[in-house]
Every structure is written in structure tokens, then in C-alpha cells.
Backbone as JSON, one array per atom type, in Angstrom:
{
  "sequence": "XXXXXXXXXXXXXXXXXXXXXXXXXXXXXXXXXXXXXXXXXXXXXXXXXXXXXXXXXXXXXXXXXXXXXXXXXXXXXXXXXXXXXXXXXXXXXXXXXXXXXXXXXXXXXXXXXXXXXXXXXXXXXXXXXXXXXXXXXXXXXXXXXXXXXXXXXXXXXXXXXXXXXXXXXXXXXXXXXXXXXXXXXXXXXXXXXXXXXXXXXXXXXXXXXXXXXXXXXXXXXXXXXXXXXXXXXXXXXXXXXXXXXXXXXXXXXXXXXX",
  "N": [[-55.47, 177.15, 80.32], [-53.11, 176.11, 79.4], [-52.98, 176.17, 77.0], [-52.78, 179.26, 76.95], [-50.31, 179.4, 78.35], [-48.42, 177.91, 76.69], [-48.84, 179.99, 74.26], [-48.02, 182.06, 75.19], [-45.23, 180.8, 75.87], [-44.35, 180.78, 72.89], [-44.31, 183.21, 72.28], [-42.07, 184.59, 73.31], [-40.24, 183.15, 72.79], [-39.66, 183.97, 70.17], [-39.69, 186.61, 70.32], [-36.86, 186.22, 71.52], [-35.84, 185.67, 69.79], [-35.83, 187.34, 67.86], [-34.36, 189.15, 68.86], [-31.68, 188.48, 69.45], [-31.07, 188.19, 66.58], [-30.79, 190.84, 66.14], [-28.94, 191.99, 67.71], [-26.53, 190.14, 66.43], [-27.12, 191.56, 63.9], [-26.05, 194.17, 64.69], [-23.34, 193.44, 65.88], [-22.08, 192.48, 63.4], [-22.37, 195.01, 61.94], [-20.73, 196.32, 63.64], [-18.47, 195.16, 63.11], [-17.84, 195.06, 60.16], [-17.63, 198.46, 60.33], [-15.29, 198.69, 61.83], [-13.48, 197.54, 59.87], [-13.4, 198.87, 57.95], [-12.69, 201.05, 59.55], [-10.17, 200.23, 59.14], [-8.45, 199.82, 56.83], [-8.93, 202.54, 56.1], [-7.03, 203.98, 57.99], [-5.45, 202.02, 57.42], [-4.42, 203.7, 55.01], [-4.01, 206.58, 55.46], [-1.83, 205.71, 57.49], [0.09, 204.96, 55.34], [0.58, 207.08, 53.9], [2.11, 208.48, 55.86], [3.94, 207.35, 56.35], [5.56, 207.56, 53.92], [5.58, 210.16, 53.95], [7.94, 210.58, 56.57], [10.01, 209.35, 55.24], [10.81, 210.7, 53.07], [11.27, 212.65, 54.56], [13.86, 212.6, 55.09], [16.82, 213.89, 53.7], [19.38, 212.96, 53.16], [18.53, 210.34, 53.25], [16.74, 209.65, 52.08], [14.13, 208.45, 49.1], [15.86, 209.25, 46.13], [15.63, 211.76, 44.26], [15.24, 211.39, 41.49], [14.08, 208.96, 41.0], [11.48, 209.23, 42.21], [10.81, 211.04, 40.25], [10.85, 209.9, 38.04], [9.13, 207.43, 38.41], [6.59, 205.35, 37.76], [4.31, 203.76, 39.23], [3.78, 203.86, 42.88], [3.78, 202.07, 45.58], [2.88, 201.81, 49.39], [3.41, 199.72, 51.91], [2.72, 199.69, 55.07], [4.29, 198.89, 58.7], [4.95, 195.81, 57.75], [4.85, 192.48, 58.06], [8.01, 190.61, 59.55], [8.67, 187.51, 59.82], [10.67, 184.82, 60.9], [12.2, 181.7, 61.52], [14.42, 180.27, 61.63], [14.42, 179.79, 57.99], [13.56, 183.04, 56.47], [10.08, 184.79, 56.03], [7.15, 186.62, 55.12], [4.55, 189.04, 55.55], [2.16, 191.26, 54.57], [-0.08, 194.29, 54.41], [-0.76, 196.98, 52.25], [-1.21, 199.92, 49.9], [-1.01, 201.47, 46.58], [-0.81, 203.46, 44.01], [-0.9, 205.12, 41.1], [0.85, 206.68, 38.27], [-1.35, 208.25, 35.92], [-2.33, 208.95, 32.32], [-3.02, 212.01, 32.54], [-1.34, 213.54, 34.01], [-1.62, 213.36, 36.75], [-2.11, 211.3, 39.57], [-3.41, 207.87, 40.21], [-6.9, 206.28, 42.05], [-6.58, 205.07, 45.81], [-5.59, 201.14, 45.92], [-5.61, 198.5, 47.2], [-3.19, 196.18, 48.67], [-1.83, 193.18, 48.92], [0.97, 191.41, 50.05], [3.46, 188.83, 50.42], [5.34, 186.1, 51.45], [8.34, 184.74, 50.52], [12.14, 185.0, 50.98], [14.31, 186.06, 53.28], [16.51, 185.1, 54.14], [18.74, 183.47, 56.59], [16.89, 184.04, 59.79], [16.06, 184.84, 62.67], [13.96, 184.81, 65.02], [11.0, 188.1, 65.01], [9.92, 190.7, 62.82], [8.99, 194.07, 62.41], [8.35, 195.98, 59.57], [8.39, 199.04, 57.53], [7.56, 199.45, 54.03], [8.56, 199.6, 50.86], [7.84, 200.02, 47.51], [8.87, 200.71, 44.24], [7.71, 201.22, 40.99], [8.7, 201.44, 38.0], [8.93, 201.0, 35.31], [6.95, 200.32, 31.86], [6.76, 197.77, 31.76], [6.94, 196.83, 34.54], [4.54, 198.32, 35.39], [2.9, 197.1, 34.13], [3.19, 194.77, 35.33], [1.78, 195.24, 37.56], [-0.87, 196.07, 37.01], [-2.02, 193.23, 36.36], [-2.7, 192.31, 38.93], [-1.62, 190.39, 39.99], [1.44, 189.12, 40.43], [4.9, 187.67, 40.98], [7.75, 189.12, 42.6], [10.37, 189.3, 41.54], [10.54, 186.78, 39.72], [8.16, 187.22, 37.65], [8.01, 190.42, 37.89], [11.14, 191.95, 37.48], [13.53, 192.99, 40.12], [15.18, 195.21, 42.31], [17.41, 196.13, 44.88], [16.76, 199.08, 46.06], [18.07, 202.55, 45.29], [19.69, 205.41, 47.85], [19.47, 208.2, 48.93], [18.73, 211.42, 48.28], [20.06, 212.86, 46.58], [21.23, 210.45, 44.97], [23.43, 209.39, 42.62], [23.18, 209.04, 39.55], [24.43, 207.24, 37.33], [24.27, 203.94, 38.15], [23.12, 200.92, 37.3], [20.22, 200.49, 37.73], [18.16, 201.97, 36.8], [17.94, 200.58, 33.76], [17.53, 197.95, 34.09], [15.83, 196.85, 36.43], [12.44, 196.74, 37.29], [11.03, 197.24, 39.36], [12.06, 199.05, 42.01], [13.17, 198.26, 45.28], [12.6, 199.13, 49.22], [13.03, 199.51, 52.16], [11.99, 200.17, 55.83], [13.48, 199.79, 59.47], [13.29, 199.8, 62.44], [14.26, 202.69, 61.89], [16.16, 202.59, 60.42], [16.86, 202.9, 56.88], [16.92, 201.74, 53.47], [17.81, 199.87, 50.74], [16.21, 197.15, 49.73], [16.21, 193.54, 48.96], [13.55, 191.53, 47.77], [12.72, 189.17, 46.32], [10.92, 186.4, 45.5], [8.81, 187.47, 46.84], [5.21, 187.68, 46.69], [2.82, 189.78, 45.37], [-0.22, 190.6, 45.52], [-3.97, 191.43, 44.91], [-6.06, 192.93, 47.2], [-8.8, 192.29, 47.74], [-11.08, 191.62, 49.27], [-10.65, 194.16, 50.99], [-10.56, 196.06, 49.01], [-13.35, 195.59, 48.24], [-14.52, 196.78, 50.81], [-13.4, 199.41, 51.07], [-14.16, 200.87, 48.37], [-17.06, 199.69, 48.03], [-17.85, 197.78, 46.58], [-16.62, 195.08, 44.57], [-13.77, 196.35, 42.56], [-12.24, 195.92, 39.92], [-7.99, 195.74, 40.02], [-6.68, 196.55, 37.73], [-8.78, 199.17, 37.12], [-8.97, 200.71, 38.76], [-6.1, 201.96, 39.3], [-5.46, 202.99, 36.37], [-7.15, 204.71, 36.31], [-9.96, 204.87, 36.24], [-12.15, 204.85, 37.99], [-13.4, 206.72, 40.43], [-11.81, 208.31, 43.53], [-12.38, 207.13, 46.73], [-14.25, 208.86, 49.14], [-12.34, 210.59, 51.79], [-9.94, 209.16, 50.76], [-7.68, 210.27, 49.62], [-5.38, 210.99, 51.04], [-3.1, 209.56, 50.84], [-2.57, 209.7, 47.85], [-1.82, 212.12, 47.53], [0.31, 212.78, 49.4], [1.97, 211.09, 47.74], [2.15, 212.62, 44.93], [2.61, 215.16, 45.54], [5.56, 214.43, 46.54], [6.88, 213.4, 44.21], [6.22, 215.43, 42.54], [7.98, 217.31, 43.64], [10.18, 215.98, 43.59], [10.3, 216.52, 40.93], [10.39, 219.42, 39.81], [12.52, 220.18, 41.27], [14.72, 218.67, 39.8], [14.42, 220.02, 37.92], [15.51, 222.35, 38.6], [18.13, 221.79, 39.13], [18.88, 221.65, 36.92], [18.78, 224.31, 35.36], [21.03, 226.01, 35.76], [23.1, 225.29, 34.23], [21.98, 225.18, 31.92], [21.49, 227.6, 31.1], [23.86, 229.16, 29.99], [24.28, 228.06, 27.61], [21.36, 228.93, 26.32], [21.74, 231.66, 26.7], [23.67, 232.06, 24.13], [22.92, 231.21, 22.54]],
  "CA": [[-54.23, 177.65, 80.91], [-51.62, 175.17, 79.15], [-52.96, 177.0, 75.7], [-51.89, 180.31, 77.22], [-48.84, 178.8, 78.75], [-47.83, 177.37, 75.4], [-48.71, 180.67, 73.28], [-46.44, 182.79, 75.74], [-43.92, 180.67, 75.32], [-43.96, 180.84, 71.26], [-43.83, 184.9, 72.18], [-41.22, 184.86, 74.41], [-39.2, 182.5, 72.1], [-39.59, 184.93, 69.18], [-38.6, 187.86, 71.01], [-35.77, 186.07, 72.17], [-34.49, 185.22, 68.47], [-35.56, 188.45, 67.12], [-33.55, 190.07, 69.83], [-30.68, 187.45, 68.7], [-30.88, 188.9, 65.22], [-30.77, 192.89, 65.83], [-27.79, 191.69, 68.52], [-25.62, 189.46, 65.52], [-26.62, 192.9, 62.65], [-25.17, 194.99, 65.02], [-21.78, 192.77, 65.64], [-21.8, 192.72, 62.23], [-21.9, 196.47, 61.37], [-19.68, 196.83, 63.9], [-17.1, 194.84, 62.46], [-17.52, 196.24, 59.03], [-16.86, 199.62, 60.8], [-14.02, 198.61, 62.27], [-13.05, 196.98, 58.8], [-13.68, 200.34, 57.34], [-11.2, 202.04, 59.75], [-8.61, 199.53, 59.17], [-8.34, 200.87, 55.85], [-8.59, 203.79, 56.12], [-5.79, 204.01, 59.23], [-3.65, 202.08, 56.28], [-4.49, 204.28, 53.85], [-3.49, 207.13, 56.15], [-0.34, 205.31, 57.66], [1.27, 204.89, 53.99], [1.1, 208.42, 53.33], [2.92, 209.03, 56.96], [5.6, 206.8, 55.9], [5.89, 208.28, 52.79], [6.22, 211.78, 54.47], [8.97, 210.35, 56.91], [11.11, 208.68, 54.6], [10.62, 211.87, 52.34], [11.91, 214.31, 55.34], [15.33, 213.24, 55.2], [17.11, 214.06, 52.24], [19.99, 212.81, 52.65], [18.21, 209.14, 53.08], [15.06, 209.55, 50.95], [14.52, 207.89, 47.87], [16.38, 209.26, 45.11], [14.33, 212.73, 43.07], [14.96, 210.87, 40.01], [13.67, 208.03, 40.8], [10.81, 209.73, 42.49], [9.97, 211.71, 39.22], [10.6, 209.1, 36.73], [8.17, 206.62, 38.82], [4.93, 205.01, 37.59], [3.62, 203.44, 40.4], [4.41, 203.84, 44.23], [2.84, 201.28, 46.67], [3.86, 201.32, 50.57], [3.02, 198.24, 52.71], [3.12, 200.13, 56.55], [4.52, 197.46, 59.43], [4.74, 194.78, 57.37], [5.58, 191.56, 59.57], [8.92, 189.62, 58.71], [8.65, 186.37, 60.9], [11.26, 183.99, 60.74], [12.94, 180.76, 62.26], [15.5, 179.6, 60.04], [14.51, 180.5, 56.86], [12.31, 183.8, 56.32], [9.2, 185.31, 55.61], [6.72, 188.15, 55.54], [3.25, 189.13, 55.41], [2.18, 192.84, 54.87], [-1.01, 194.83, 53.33], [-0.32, 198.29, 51.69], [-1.67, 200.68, 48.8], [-0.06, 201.43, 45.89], [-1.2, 204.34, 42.68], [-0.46, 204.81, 39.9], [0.54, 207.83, 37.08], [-2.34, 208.47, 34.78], [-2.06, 209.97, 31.21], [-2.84, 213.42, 32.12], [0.02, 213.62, 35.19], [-2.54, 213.08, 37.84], [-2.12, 209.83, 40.48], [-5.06, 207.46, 40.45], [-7.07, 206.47, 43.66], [-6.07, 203.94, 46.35], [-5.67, 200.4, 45.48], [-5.32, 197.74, 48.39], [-3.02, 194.8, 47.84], [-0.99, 192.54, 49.94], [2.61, 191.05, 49.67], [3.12, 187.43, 51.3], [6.1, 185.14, 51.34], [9.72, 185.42, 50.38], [12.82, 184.58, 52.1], [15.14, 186.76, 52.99], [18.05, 184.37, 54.57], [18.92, 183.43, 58.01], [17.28, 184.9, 60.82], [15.59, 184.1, 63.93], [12.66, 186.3, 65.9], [10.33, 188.68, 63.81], [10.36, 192.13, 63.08], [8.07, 194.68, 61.71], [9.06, 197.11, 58.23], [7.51, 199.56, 56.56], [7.94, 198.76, 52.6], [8.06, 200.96, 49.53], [7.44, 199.17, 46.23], [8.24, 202.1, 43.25], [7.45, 200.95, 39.49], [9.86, 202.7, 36.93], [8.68, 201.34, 33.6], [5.65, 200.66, 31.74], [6.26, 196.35, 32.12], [6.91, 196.85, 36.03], [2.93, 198.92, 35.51], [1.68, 195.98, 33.55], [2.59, 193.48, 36.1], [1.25, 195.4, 39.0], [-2.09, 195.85, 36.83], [-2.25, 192.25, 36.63], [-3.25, 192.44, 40.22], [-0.89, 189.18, 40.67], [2.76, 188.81, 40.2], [6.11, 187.32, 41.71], [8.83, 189.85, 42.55], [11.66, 188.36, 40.58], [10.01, 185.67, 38.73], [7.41, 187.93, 36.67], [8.87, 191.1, 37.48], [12.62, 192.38, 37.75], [13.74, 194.13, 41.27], [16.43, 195.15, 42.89], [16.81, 197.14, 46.52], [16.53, 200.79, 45.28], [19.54, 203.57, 45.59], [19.32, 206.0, 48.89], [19.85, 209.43, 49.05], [18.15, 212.59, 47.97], [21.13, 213.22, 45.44], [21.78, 209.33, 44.9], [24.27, 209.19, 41.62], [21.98, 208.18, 38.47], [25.36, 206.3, 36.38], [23.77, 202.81, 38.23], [22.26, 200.52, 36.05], [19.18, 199.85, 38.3], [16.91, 202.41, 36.08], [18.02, 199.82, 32.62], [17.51, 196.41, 34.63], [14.68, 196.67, 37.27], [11.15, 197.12, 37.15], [10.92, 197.56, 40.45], [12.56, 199.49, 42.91], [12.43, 198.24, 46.46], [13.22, 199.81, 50.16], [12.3, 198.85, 53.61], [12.3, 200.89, 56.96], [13.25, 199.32, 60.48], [14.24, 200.76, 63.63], [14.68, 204.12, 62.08], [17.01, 202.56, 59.1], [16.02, 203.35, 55.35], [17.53, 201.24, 52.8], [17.11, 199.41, 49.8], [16.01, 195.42, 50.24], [15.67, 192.28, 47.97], [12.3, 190.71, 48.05], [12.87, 188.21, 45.68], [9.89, 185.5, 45.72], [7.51, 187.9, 47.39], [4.01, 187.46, 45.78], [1.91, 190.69, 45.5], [-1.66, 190.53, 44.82], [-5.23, 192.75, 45.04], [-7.04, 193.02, 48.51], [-10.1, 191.7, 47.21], [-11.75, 191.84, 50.79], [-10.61, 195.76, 51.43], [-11.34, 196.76, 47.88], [-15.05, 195.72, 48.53], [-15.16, 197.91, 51.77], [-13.0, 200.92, 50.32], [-14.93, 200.99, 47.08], [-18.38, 199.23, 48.29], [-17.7, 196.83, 45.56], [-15.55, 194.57, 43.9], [-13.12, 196.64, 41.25], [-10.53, 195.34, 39.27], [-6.85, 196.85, 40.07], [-6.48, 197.9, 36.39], [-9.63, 199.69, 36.57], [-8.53, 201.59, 39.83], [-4.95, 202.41, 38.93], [-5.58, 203.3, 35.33], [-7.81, 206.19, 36.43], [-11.37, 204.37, 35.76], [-12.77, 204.96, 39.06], [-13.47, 207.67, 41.46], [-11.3, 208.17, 44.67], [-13.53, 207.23, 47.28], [-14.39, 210.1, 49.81], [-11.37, 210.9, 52.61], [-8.73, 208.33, 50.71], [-7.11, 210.88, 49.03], [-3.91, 211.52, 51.92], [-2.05, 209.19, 50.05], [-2.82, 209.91, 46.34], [-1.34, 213.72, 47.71], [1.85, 212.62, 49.43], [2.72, 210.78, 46.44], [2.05, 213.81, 44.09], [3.48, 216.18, 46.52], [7.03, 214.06, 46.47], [6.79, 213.08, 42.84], [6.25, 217.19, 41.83], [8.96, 218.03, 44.13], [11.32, 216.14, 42.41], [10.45, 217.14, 39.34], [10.74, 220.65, 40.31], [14.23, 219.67, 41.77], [15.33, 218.19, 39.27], [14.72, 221.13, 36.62], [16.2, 223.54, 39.27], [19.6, 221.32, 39.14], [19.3, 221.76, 35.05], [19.14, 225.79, 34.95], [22.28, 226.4, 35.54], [24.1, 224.44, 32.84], [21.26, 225.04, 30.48], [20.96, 229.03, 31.01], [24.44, 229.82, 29.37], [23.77, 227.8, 26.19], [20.6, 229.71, 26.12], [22.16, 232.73, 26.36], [25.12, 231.67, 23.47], [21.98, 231.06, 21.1]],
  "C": [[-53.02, 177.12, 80.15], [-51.83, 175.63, 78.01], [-52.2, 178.19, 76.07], [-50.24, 180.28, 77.16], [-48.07, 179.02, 76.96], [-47.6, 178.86, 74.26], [-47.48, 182.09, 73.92], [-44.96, 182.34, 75.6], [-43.11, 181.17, 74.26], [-43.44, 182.56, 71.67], [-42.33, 184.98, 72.24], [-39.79, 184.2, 73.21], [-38.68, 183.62, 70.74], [-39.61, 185.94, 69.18], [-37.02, 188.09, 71.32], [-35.06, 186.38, 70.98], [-34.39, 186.34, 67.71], [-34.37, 189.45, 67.38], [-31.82, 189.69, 69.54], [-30.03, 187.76, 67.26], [-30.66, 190.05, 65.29], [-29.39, 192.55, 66.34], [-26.48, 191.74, 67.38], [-25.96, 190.95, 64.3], [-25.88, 194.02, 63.14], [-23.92, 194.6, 65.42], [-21.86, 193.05, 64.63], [-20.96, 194.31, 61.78], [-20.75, 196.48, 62.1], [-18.1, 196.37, 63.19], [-16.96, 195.37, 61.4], [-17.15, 197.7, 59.4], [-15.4, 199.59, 61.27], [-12.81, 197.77, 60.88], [-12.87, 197.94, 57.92], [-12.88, 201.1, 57.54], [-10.51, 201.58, 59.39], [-8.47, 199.85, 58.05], [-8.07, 202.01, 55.43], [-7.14, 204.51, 56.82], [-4.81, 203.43, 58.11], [-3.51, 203.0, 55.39], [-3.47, 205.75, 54.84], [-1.84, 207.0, 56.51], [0.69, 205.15, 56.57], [1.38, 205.99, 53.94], [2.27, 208.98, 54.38], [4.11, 208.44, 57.02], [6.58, 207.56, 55.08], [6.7, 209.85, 53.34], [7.77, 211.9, 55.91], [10.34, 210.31, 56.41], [11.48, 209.95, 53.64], [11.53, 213.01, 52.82], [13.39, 214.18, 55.28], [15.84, 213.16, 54.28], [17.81, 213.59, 52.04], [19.82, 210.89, 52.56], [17.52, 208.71, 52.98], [15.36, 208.94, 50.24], [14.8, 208.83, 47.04], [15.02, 210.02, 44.44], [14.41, 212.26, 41.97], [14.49, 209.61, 39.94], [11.99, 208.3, 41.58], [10.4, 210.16, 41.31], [9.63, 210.99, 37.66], [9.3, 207.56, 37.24], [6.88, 206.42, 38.3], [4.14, 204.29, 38.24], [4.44, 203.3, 41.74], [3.29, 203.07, 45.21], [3.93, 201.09, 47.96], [2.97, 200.25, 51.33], [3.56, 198.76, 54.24], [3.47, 198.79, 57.22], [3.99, 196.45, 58.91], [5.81, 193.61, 58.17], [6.85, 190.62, 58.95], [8.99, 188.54, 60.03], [9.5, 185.32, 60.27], [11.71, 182.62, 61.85], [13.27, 179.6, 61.52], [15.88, 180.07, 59.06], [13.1, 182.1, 57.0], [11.27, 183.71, 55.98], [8.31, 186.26, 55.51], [5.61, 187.99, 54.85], [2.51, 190.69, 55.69], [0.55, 193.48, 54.43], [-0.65, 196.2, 53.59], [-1.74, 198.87, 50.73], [-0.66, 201.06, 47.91], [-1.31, 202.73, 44.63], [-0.59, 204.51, 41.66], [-0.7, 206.03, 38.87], [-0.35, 207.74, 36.26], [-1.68, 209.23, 33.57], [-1.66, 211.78, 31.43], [-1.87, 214.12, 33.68], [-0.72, 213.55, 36.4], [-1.78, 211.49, 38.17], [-3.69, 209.25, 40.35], [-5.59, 206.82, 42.02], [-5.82, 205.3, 44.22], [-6.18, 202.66, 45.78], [-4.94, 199.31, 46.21], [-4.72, 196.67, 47.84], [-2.24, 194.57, 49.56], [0.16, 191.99, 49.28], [2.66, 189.84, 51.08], [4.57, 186.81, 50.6], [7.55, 185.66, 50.72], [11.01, 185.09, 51.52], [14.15, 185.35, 51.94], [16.5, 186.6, 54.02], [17.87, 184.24, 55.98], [18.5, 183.83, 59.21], [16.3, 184.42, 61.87], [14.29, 185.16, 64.72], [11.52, 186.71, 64.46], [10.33, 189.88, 64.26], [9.13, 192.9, 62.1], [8.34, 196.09, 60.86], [8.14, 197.61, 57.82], [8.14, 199.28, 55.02], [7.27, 199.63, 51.6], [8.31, 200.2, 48.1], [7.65, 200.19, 44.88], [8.79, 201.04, 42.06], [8.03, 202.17, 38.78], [9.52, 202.31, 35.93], [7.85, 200.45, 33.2], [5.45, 198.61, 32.1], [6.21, 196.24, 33.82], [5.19, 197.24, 35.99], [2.27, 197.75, 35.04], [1.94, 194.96, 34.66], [1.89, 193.65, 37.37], [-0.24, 195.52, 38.65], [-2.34, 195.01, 36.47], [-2.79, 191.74, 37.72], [-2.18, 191.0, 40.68], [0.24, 188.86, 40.24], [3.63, 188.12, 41.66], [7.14, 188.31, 41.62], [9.94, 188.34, 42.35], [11.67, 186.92, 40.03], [9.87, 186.54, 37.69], [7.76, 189.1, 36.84], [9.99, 191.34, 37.93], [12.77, 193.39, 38.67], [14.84, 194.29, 41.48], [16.37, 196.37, 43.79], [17.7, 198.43, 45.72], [17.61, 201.4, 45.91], [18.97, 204.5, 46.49], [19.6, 207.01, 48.91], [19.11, 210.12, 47.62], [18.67, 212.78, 46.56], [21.76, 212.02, 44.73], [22.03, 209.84, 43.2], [23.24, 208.33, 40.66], [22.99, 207.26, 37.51], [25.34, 205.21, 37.19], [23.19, 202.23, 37.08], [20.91, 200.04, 36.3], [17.67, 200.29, 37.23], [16.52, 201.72, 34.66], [17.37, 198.69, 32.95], [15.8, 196.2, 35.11], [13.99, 197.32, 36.98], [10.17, 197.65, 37.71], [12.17, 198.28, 41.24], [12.17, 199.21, 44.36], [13.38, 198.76, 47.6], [12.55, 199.25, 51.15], [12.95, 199.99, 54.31], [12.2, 200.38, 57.75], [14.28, 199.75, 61.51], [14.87, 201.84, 62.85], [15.81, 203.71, 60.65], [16.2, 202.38, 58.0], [16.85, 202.73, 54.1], [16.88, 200.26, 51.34], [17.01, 197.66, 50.31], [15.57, 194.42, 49.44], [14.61, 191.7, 48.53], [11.87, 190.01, 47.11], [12.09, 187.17, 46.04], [8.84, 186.11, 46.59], [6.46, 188.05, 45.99], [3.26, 188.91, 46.09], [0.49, 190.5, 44.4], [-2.93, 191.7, 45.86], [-5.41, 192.0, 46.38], [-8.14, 192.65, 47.77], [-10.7, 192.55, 48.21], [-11.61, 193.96, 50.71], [-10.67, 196.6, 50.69], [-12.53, 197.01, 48.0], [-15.13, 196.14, 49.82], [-14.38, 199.45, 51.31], [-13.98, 201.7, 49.23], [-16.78, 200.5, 47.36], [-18.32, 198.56, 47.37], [-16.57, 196.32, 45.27], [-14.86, 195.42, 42.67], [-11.25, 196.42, 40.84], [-8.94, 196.54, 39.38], [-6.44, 197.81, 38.91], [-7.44, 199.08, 36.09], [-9.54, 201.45, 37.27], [-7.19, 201.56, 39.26], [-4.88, 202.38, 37.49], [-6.94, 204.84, 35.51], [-9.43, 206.0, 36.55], [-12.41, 204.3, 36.88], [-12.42, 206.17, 40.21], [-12.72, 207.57, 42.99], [-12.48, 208.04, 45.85], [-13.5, 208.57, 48.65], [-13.43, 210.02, 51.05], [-9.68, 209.73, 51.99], [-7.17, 209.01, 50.16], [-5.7, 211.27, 49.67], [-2.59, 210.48, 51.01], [-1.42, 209.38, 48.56], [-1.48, 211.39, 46.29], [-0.11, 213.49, 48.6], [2.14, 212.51, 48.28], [2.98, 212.05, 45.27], [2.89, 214.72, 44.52], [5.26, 216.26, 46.31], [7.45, 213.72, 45.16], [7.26, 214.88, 41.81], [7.75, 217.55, 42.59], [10.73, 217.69, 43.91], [11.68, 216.37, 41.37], [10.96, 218.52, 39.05], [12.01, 220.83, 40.59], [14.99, 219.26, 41.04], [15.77, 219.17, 37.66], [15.23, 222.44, 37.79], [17.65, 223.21, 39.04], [20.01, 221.32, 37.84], [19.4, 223.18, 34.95], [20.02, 226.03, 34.69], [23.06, 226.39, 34.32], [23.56, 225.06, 31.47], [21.08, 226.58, 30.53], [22.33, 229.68, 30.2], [24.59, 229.22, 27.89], [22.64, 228.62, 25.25], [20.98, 230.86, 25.77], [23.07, 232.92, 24.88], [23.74, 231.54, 22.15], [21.4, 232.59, 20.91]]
}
């Protein structure tokens, strides 16, 4: 009887732990699923920024700075927490022009630290990051820079029709903007650090790949990420388009004169 005893136990025990193990692979998955949406939901939410900030014209970003752009990364409710001095802590996506005028896929990063003066409480911004020339592209395919250490920013010009005789398109490397409570403006983020998602690369992609490899074109969009790739394109073409509609004019009676 105390053999029995004893070998029911061992069962019973190794039912229990097996049962213990299927339990902890299914937490698991689940969290990777839910690690999976969160991704995706950002990937999503940047493009819905994008198409906000986009709708109003007269306090969009700027069609020439839209069409001359080589990389656009937004950072949805990114958190600014302060008391005293600032700070902020965000994760975004960001793409990037290819050779043959195509956008390349998604490409997860984050943005951390920075102080942006005096203020008290915390608040939550959406954040638009646009790359204008080819060293602003090299430091974002570095996967790790300092805004205004390693590269040159300055809070981006507003309006649809914004006046191009600035000197922001000579200077900066960056163009930056923030959105809160419904205002759209440009914003210094001077000592913010941007670097790769590691972590949300290897569930976007199912692997680890390097940011230059993904924003240089070297990898396949992965299957539904594409809402952002197609804002960007969308607003990118439509200033381009816009911007040779506002040249006809001028340029159609020279034409004619030849």
C-alpha cells in the first residue's frame, strides 16, 4: 500500500508540474501576443498622427519640407514627466527614402531623456522627427545618436505654405514638432537620445535586424505594417505634386517665349 501510495504521489506531482508548464507557455504566448499588438497599435497610431497633423493645412508641416525629407519617424503619446527640470520617454517608428523613391519598412526606436526647462506635472505628445539631409540619414542609421550633440535640430516651420527664405533647411538635420492638447508646433529636443527598439524589432521582424538594414530597403515589410510606410508616401507625393502645381504657372510662359 505505501508503494502505491508513494507511486501516486510521483503521478500526481508530475501532472501537477506538467500542468504548471502548459499554464507558464501559455502566459507566455500570451504576452508575446499582446507584445505583438503593441506594435502593431504603434505602428498604426503613427500613421493616425501623421494623417491628423496632415489634415490641417494651414498647421501641417510645411510641403517642402515634406517632399525634400529623407526620413520621417513619429513617436505617438510620448510621456514628458517633469518636476523641476524635464524629461521624456516615448517609442515611435520612423522610414526612410530608398534609391528608387519608394519608403522602406517600419523601424522601431525609442527617444529618452532631454530637458526641456521648467515645468511641473507630466504630459503626453505626439512627436514627429523629419530627416532633411543625407548626415541627419546617417545618424539615424547609426541606430544611436544625441539630438544636438551628434545631430543638428531645430523645432521645424508650421504651415502648409510655411515661407522657405529660413535657414532651417542649411543648418538642421533634423526637423522637430510635437502635438499637445490639439496644438502643432515646432519643439527643441536638444539632449534627447534616440536609439533602435531592439526588443520590438525582434517581435515585428521575428528577429534581430539592424536599423540600417531596415531603413535602407534590405528587408521585407513585414505583413499588415505597411499603414505607416503609406501615410508617409501619401503626404510626401502630395507635396511633391503641390509643389510642381505652384511652379506651372511661372514656368508655362517662359515655355511658351521659347
Amino acid at each position: 500500500m505505501a508503494r502505491i501510495g508513494s507511486k501516486s504521489l510521483k503521478l500526481v506531482l508530475m501532472l501537477g508540474a506538467s500542468s504548471l508548464l502548459l499554464i507558464g507557455m501559455g502566459w507566455s504566448q500570451d504576452d508575446d501576443k499582446k507584445d505583438e499588438t503593441s506594435i502593431q497599435k504603434r505602428i498604426v497610431a503613427s500613421a493616425h498622427v501623421l494623417d491628423e497633423i496632415m489634415g490641417t493645412p494651414d498647421k501641417a508641416i510645411p510641403d517642402k519640407v515634406m517632399k525634400d525629407a529623407k526620413c520621417i519617424a513619429v513617436v505617438p503619446s510620448m510621456v514628458k514627466i517633469a518636476v523641476g527640470f524635464g524629461g521624456s520617454h516615448g517609442k515611435g517608428i520612423a522610414v526612410c527614402r530608398l534609391e528608387n523613391g519608394r519608403w522602406s519598412a517600419p523601424a522601431p526606436l525609442t527617444i529618452t531623456g532631454g530637458s526641456w526647462g521648467l515645468q511641473l506635472g507630466g504630459q503626453a505628445i505626439d512627436l514627429v522627427l523629419v530627416v532633411m539631409n543625407h548626415q541627419g540619414m546617417e545618424h539615424l542609421l547609426a541606430s544611436k545618436f544625441k539630438i544636438g550633440a551628434d545631430a543638428s535640430a531645430a523645432a521645424g516651420p508650421v504651415g502648409r505654405d510655411a515661407a522657405a527664405d529660413t535657414d532651417w533647411k542649411m543648418k538642421a538635420e533634423m526637423l522637430t514638432y510635437s502635438r499637445a492638447r490639439g496644438l502643432f508646433a515646432g519643439i527643441d529636443l536638444s539632449g534627447s537620445a534616440v536609439t533602435q527598439d531592439k526588443d520590438e524589432t525582434h517581435l515585428l521582424y521575428g528577429k534581430f535586424v539592424p536599423f540600417d538594414a531596415i531603413l535602407t530597403g534590405k528587408v521585407r515589410p513585414p505583413a499588415g505594417s505597411g499603414v505607416f510606410e503609406s501615410a508617409v508616401r501619401r503626404y510626401a507625393g502630395q507635396a511633391a505634386d503641390h509643389g510642381q502645381l505652384k511652379t506651372m504657372p511661372s514656368d508655362s510662359p517662359s515655355g511658351a517665349s521659347r
